[in-house]
C-alpha positions as CSV (number, residue, x, y, z in Angstrom):
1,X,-25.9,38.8,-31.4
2,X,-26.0,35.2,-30.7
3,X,-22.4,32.7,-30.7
4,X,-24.0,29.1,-30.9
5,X,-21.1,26.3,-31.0
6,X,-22.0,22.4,-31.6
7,X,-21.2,20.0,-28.5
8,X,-18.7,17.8,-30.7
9,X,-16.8,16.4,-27.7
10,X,-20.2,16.0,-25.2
11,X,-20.2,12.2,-26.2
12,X,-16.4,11.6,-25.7
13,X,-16.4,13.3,-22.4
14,X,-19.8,10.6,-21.5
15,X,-17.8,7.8,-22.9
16,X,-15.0,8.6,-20.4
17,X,-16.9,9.4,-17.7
18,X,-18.4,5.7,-18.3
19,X,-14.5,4.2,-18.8
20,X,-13.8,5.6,-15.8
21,X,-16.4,3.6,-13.6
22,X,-16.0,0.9,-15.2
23,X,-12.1,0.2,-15.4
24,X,-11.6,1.8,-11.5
25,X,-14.7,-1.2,-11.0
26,X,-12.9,-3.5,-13.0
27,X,-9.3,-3.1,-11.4
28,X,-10.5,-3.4,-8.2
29,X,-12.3,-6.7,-8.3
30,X,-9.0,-8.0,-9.6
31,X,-7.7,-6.5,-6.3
32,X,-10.3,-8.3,-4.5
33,X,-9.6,-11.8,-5.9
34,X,-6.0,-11.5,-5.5
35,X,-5.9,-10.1,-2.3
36,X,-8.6,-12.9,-1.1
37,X,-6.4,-15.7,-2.1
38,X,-3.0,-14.2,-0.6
39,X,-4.9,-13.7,3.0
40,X,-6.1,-17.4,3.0
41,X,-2.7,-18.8,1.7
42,X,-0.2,-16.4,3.9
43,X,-1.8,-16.7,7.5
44,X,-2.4,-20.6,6.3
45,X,1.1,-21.2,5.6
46,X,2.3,-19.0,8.2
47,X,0.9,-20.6,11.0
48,X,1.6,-23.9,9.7
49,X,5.4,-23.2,8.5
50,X,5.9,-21.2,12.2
51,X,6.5,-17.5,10.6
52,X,5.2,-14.5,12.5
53,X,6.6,-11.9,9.4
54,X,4.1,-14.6,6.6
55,X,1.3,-14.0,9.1
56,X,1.6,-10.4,10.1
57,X,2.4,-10.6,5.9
58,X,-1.1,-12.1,5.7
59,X,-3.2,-9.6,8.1
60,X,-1.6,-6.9,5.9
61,X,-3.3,-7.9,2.7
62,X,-6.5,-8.6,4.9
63,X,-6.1,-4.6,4.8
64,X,-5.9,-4.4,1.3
65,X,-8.7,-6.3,0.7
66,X,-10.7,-3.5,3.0
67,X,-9.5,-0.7,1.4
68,X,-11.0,-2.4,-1.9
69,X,-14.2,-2.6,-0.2
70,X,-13.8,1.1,0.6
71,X,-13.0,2.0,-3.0
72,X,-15.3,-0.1,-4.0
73,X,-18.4,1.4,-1.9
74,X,-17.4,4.8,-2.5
75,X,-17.3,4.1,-6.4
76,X,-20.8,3.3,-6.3
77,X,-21.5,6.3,-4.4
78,X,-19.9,9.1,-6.1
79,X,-21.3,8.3,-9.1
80,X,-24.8,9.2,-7.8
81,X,-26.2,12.5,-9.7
82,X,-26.4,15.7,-8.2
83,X,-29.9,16.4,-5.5
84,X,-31.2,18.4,-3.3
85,X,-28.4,17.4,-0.5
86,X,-25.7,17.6,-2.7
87,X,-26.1,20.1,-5.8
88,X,-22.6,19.2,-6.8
89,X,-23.1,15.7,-7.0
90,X,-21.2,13.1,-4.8
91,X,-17.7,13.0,-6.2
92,X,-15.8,14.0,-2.5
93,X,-16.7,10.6,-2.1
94,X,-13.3,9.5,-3.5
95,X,-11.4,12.2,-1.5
96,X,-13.0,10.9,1.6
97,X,-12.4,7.4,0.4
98,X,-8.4,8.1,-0.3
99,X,-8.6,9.9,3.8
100,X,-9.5,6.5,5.0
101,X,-7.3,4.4,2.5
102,X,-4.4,6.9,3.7
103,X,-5.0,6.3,7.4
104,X,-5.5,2.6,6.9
105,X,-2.5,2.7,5.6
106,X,-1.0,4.8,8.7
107,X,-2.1,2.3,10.9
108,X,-1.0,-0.4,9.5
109,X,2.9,0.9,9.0
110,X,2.5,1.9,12.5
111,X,1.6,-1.6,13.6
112,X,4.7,-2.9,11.5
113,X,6.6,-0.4,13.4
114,X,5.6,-1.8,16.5
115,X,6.1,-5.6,16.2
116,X,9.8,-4.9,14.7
117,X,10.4,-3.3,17.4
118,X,9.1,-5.5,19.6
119,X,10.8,-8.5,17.7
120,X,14.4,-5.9,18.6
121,X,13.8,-6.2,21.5
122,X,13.8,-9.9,21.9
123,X,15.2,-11.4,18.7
124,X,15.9,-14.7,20.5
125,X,12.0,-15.2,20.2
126,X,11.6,-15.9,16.7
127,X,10.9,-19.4,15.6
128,X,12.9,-21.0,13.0
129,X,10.4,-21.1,9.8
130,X,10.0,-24.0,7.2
131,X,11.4,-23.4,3.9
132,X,7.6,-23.3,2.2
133,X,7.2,-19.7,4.0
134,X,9.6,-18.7,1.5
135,X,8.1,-19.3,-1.3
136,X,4.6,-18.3,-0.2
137,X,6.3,-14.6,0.3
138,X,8.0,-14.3,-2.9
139,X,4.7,-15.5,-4.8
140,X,3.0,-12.8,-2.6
141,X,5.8,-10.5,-3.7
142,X,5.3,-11.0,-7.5
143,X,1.6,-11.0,-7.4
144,X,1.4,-8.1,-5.7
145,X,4.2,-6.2,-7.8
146,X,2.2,-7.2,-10.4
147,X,-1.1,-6.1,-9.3
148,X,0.5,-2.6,-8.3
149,X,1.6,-1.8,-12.1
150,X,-1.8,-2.7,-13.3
151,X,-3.4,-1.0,-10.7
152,X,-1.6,2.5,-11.4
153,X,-1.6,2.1,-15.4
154,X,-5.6,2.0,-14.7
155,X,-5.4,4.6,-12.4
156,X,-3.4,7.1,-14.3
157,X,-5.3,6.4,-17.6
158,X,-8.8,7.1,-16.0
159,X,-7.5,10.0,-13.9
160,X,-8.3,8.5,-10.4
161,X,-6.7,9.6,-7.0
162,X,-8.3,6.8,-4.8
163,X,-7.2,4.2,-7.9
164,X,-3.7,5.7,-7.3
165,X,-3.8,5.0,-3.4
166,X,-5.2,1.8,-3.5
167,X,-2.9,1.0,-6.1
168,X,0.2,2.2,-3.8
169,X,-1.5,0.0,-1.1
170,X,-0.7,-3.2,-2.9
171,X,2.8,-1.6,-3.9
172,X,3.1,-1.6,0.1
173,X,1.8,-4.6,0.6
174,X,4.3,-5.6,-1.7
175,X,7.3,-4.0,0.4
176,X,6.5,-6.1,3.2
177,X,6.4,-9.2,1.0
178,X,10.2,-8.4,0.1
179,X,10.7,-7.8,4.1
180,X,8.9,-11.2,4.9
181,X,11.4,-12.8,2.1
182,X,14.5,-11.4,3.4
183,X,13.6,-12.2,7.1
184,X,13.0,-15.6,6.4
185,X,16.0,-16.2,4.3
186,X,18.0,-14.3,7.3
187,X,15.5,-16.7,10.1
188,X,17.5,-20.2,7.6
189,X,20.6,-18.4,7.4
190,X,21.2,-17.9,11.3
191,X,20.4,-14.1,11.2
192,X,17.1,-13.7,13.1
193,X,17.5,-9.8,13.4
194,X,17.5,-9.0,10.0
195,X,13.4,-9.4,9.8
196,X,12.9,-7.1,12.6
197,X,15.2,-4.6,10.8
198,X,14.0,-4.7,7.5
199,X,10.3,-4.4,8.7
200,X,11.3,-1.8,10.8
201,X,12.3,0.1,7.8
202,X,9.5,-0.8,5.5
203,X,7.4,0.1,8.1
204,X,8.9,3.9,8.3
205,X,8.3,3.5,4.3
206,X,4.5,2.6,4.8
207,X,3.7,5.4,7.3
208,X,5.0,7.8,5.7
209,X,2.8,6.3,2.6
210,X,0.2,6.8,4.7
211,X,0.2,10.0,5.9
212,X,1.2,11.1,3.1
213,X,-2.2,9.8,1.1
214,X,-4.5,11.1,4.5
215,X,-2.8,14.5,3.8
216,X,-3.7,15.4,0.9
217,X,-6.9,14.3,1.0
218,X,-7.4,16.1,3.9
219,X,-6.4,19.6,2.0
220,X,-8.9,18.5,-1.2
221,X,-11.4,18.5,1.1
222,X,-10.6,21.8,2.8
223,X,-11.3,22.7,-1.3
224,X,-7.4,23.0,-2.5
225,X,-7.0,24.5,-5.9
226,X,-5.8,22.1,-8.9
227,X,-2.0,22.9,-9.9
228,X,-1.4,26.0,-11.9
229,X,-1.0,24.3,-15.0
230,X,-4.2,23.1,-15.5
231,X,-5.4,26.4,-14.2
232,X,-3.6,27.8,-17.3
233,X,-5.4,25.3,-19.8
234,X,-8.5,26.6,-18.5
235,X,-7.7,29.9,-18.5
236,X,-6.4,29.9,-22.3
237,X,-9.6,27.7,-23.0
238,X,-11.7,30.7,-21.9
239,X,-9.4,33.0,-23.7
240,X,-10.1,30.7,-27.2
241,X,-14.3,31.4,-26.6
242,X,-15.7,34.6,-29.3
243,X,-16.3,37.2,-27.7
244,X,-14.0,36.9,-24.6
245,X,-11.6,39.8,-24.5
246,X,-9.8,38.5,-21.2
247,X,-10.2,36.4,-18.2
248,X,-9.3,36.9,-14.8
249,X,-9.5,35.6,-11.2
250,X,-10.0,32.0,-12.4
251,X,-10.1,30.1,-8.9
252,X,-10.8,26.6,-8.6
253,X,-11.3,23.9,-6.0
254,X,-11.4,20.1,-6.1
255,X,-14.0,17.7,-6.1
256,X,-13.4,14.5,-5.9
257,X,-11.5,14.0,-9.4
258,X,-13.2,16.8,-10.5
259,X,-13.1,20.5,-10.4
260,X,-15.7,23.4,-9.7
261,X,-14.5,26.6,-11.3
262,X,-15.0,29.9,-10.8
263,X,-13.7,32.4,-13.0
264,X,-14.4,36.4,-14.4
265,X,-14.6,36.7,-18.3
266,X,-14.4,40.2,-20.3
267,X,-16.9,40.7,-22.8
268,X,-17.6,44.0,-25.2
269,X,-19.3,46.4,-23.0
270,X,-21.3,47.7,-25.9
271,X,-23.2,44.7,-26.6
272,X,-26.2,43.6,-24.9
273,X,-26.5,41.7,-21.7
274,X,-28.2,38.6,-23.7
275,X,-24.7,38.3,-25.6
276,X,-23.3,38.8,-23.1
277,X,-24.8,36.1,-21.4
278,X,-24.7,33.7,-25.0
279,X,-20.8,34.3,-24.6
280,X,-20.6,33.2,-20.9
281,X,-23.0,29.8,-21.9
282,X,-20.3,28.8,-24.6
283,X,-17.1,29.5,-22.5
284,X,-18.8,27.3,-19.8
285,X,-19.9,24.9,-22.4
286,X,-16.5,24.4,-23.9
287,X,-14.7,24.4,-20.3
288,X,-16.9,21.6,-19.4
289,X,-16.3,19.4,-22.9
290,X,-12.3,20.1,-23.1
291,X,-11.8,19.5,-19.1
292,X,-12.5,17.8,-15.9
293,X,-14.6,20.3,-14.9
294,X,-17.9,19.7,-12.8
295,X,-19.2,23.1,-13.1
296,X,-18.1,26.5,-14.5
297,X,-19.2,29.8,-12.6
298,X,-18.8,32.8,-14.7
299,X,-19.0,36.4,-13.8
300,X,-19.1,38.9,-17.1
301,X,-17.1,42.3,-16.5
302,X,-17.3,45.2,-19.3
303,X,-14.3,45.5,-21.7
304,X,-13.4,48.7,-23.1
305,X,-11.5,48.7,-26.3
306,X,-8.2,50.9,-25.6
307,X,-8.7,52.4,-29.1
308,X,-11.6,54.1,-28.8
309,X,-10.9,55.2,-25.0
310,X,-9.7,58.5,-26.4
311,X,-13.2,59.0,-28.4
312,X,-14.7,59.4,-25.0
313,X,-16.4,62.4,-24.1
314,X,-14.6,63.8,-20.9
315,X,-16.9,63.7,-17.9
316,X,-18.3,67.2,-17.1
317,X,-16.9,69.1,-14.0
């Protein structure tokens, strides 16, 4: 007793394995040109136009365009097949990737933190700015606005946790744009202390980014469990295989944007072990095409069929 099924979605789950590299690839080089061309023209103007916030502006999306390099680098590396060293392939290299994006981004809020404080304390000290600072920070602003909806849309399309943080790293970087804008227009208007304020609060917004990124990243690699609902779609996709009579004890744990499962599947106990193990071939099989599923452990219990419980001989005394 054999169940054979044919691999109808093996090619569509290659083809977007391949769409993923290559639009995470693609997204981030935009990244990289943009953020290349706003660090040149921000400190440039900065220091020339006399505006700390355009510099400090500046330095931040020097930041970004590290944590592209990091996504970047870990792109290439994650999709390296499985060996000896790593029989499960190298997809935690995006978790570890989003840990150092997240604390990137830590450390930079916290540096905000610190110079707006430090610009509190001593308001009188900022320079009045040229009017051209102005405009360099709301062009910074739109372009990376801009660049943080095209980032996500890639990243939620392809499925990509380190897309999504470096995409909220521009959206950040963005946020201190706005600050630099309104602390220059407060600098021409005859309010200094509004830049040191309103970096001070993007700066609480940025940490909290931050940490918030290094977190959970943190728990996917202590092997967290996906959310219950796509626990559920596993489970009823087990549940769907011939021959499976229940399922059970379905755990799982991340890997990078992938998941290892482990899981216990019910088969007839009155057929032979080589069904038995035919059944538990096609549930992983079809786990594996309909999911994002690295690998599939199955155990196979017996099943008993409740209707012919009572045909059972009672066990002798």
């Amino acid at each position: 007793m054999k169940f054979t099924e044919l691999s109808e979605d093996s090619e569509d789950a290659t083809h977007t394995s391949a769409e993923r590299a290559s639009a995470a690839a693609r997204s981030t080089w935009v990244s990289v040109g943009v953020n290349l061309v706003l660090t040149a023209t921000q400190i440039a103007v900065g220091v020339a136009a006399k505006s700390q916030g355009l510099v400090a502006d500046g330095i931040h999306s020097l930041s970004d365009l590290v944590a592209d390099f990091v996504v970047l680098f870990a792109g290439h590396h994650s999709r390296k097949d499985a060996d000896v060293d790593h029989p499960y392939g190298h997809q935690r290299f995006e978790t570890a990737a989003s840990l150092v994006l997240g604390t990137l981004l830590l450390v930079v809020g916290v540096g905000m933190l610190w110079s707006a404080v430090r610009k509190l304390e001593a308001p009188e000290t900022v320079a009045t700015v040229h009017v051209a600072a102005l405009w360099v920070a709301a062009g910074a602003l739109i372009a990376k606005e801009t660049l943080f909806r095209y980032m996500l849309a890639v990243a939620k399309r392809v499925k990509s946790s380190m897309l999504v943080a470096n995409a909220w790293h521009a959206r950040s970087d963005a946020a201190s744009s706005l600050v630099v804008g309104i602390g220059i227009v407060g600098n021409l208007a005859g309010y200094p202390i509004l830049d040191p304020i309103a970096a001070l609060i993007v700066g609480v917004m940025v940490t909290r980014m931050g940490w918030g990124f290094g977190w959970d990243a943190l728990h996917d690699l202590m092997d967290r469990a996906v959310d219950e609902q796509e626990v559920t779609a596993i489970r009823e996709t087990l549940l769907r295989t011939p021959g499976v009579s229940g399922v059970h004890d379905v755990r799982t744990r991340k890997m990078g944007d992938m998941i290892v499962v482990d899981a216990h599947i019910e088969v007839d106990a009155n057929i032979t072990v080589e069904a038995g193990h035919d059944i538990a071939v096609m549930a992983r099989a079809r786990v594996l095409q309909r999911h994002r599923v690295l690998n599939l452990m199955t155990h196979v219990d017996p099943w008993h069929r409740p209707d012919l419980d009572h045909a059972r001989a009672p066990a002798r005394v």
